[in-house]
C-alpha positions in Angstrom: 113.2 120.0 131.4 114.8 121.7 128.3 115.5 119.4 125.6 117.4 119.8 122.1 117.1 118.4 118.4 120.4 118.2 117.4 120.3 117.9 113.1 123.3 116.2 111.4 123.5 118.6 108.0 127.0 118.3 106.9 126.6 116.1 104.2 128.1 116.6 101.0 125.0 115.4 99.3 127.0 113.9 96.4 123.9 111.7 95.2 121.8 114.6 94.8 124.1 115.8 91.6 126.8 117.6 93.8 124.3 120.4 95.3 123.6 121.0 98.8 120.3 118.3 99.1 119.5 119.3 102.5 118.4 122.6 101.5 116.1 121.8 98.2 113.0 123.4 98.7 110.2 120.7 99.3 107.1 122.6 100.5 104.5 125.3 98.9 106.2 128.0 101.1 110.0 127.1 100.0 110.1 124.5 103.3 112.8 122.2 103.4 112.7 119.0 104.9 113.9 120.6 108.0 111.4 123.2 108.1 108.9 120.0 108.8 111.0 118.2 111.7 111.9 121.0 113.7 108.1 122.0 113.4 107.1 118.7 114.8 110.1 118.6 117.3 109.0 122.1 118.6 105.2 120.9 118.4 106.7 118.0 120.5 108.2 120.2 123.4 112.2 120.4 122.5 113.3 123.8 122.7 116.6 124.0 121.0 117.7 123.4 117.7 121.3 122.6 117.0 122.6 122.3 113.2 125.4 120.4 112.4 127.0 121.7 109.4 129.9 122.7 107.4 132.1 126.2 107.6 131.8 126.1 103.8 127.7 126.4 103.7 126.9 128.3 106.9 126.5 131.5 104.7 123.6 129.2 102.6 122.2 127.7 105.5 121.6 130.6 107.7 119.8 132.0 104.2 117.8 129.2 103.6 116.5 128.7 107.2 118.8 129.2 110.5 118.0 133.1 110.4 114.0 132.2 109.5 113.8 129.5 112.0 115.7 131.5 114.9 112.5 133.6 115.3 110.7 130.4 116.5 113.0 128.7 118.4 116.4 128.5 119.7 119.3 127.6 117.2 122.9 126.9 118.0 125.7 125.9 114.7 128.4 123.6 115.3 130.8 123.0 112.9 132.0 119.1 111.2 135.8 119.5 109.4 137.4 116.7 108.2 140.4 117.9 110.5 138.6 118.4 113.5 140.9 115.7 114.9 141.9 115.0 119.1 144.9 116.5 119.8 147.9 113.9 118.3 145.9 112.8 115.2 146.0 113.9 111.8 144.2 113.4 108.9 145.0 110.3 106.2 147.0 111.4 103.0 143.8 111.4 100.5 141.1 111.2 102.4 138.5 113.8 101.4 135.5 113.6 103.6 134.6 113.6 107.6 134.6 110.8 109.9 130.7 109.8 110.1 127.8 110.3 111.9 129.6 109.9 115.5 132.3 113.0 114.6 129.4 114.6 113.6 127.8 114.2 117.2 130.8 114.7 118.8 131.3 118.2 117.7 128.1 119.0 119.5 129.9 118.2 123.0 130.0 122.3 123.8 126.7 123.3 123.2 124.7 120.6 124.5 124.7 119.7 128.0 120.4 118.5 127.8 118.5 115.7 126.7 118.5 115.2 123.2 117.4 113.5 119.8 119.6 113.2 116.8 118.0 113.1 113.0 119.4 113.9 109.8 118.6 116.8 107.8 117.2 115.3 104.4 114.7 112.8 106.0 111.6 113.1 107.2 110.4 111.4 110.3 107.2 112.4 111.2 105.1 113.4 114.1 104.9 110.0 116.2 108.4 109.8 116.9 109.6 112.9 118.1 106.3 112.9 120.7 107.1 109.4 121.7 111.5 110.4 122.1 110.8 113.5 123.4 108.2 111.8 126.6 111.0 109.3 126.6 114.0 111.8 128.0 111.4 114.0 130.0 110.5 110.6 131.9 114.3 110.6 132.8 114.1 106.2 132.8 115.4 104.3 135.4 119.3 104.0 135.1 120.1 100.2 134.5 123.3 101.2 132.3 125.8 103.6 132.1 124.1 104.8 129.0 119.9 105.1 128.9 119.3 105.6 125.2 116.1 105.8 122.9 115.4 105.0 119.4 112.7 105.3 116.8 112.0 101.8 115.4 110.8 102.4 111.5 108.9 99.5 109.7 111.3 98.8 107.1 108.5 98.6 103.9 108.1 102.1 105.2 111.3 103.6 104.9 112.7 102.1 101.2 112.9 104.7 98.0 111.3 104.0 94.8 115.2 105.3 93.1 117.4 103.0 94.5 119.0 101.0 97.4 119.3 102.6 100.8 121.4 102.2 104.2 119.9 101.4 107.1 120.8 99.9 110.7 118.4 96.2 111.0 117.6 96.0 114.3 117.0 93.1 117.1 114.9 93.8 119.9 114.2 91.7 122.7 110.3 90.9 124.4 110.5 94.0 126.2 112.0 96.5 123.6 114.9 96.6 124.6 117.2 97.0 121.2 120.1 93.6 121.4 122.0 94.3 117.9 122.1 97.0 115.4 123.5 95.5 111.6 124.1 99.0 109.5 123.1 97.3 106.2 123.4 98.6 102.7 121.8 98.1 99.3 118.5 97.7 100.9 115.7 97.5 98.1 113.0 95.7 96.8 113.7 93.2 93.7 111.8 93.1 90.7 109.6 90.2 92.7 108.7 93.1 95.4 111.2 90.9 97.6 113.3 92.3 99.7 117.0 92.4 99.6 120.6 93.4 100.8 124.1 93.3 100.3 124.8 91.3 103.5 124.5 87.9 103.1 123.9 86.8 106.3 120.8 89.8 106.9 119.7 88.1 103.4 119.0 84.9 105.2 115.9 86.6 107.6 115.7 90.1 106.2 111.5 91.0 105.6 109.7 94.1 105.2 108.0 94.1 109.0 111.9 94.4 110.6 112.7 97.7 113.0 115.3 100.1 111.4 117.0 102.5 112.7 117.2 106.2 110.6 119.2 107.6 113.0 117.0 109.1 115.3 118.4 108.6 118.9 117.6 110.3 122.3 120.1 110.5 124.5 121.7 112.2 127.6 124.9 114.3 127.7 127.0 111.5 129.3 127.1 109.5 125.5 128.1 112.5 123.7 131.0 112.8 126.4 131.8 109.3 125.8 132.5 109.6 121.6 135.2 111.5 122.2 137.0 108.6 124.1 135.4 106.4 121.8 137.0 108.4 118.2 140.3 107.7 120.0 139.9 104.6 120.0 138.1 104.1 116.2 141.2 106.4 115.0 144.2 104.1 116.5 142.1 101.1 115.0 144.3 99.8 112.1 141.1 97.9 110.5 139.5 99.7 107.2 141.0 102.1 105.2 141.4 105.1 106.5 140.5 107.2 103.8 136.9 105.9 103.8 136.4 104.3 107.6 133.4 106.2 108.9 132.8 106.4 112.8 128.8 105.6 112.9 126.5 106.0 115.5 124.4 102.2 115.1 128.0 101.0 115.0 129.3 102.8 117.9 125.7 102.0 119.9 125.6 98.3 118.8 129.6 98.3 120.3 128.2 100.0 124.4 125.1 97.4 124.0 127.8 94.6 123.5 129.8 96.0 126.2 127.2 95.8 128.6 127.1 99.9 128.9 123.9 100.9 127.0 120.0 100.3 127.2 118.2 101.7 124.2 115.0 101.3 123.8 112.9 100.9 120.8 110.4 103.4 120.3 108.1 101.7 117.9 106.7 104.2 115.0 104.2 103.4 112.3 104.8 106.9 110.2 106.4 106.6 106.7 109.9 107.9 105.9 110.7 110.1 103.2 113.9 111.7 102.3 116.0 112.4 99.1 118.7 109.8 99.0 118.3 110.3 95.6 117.7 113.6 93.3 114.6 111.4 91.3 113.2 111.8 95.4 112.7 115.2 95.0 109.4 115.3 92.9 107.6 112.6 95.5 108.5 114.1 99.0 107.1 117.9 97.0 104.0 115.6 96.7 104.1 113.8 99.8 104.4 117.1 101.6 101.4 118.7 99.4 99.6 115.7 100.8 99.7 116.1 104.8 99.5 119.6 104.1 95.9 118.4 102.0 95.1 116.0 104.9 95.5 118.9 107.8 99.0 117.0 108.9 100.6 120.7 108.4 99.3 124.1 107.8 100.4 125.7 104.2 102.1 128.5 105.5 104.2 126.5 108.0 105.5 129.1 110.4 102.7 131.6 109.8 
């Protein structure tokens, strides 16, 4: 069964002092981030790549590694606009940037019509979950809902930065795995007691270091990627937020089909530690992380050979 890593890329990468942070070099070769998750999703059995970017950096991107990684595997582009709209919309006087992670999907609808896993492009996942998501689809799960979905469940403790607060979705799980909410929480970091804390009050009541979070790694079938369409419909006509800064995001959008009583996701436990640049002061620890597996045996030095 083909299967397809579909990377979300289109960031503006603001934080990272206005450049383009999904294409800083990280590894002794020039690697990116990237370079090391499609590696491991290829190592893993997916066949496909599919980068989500924008018009404005394709000539960069397909530099830096579409053209390089094209001689090792499969690579489609698909393009997120801010005014990549359904036909009747348009977009809100000042607003500046795309619609969130669930536009970002949704612009994939064309190209991929296969099992799949979604990840950013500036974080690193390791090896674990892309084996354990990728055996997940292939198994093709018994159909309970109108949606079978998969997720890679991150120990929290192992996916904070040393720079500053992060964003990530808390998730409940029932006995079986089975995920029952998703909270996309902000300001995520550890106090200057090593405590943990947030900007929700109410995740502040139970939030601890051992919780599942969601980084945005999702499998999925072609049916969900069908449905956001529908779904940004119905997220534009919503009058709630302001629509120069509402984002369509995929824990929310999953967290609503769970609700709903349309989606099964289940949690794909995963004891490997993130690392990303969130920050630009990241940069200098992933170079080392990566010098580590590399050390360890994790990776070879000269990735692709």
């Amino acid at each position: 069964m083909k299967t397809t890593l579909i990377i979300m890329a289109a960031g503006i990468g603001s934080r990272f002092g206005g450049g383009i942070k999904q294409l800083a070099q990280m590894g002794p070769g020039g690697e990116i981030i990237m370079d090391y998750s499609i590696y491991d999703a290829k190592e893993a059995g997916f066949d496909k790549v599919v980068f989500i970017i924008r018009k404005d950096i394709e000539q960069e991107f397909r530099r830096v590694i579409g053209d390089r990684i094209g001689r090792h595997i499969e690579v489609e582009y698909v393009f997120q606009e801010l005014d990549d709209l359904p036909e009747g919309y348009k977009v809100p006087e000042g607003r500046t940037k795309p619609w969130g992670t669930g536009q970002a999907i949704l612009c994939s609808k064309d190209v991929v019509k296969e099992p799949f896993v979604i990840i950013n492009a500036d974080d690193y996942y390791g090896k674990e979950a892309f084996v354990k998501l990728h055996d997940y689809l292939v198994s093709q799960p018994e159909k309970k809902k109108e949606f079978e979905m998969g997720m890679a469940g991150f120990v929290l403790k192992n996916t904070l930065s040393d720079n500053g607060a992060v964003t990530r979705g808390i998730c409940e799980a029932d006995k079986e795995g089975i995920l029952t909410k998703v909270i996309e929480t902000t300001g995520i970091r550890r106090d200057d007691s090593g405590r943990i804390v947030c900007d929700n009050p109410e995740v502040q009541k139970w939030i601890t270091e051992e919780d599942r979070v969601s980084m945005n790694m999702w499998a999925g079938y072609p049916e969900f990627i069908e449905y956001l369409e529908a779904g940004f419909c119905e997220f534009l006509q919503n009058q709630k937020g302001d629509p120069c800064k509402k984002e369509y995001l995929l824990p929310t959008i999953v967290d609503k089909l769970i609700h709903e009583g349309r989606a099964r996701v289940k949690v794909l436990d995963t004891q490997d530690k993130w690392f990303g640049v969130t920050y630009k002061e990241d940069k200098p620890a992933v170079e080392n992380a990566f010098k580590n597996l590399i050390a360890q045996g994790v990776y070879p030095e000269n990735l692709w050979g």
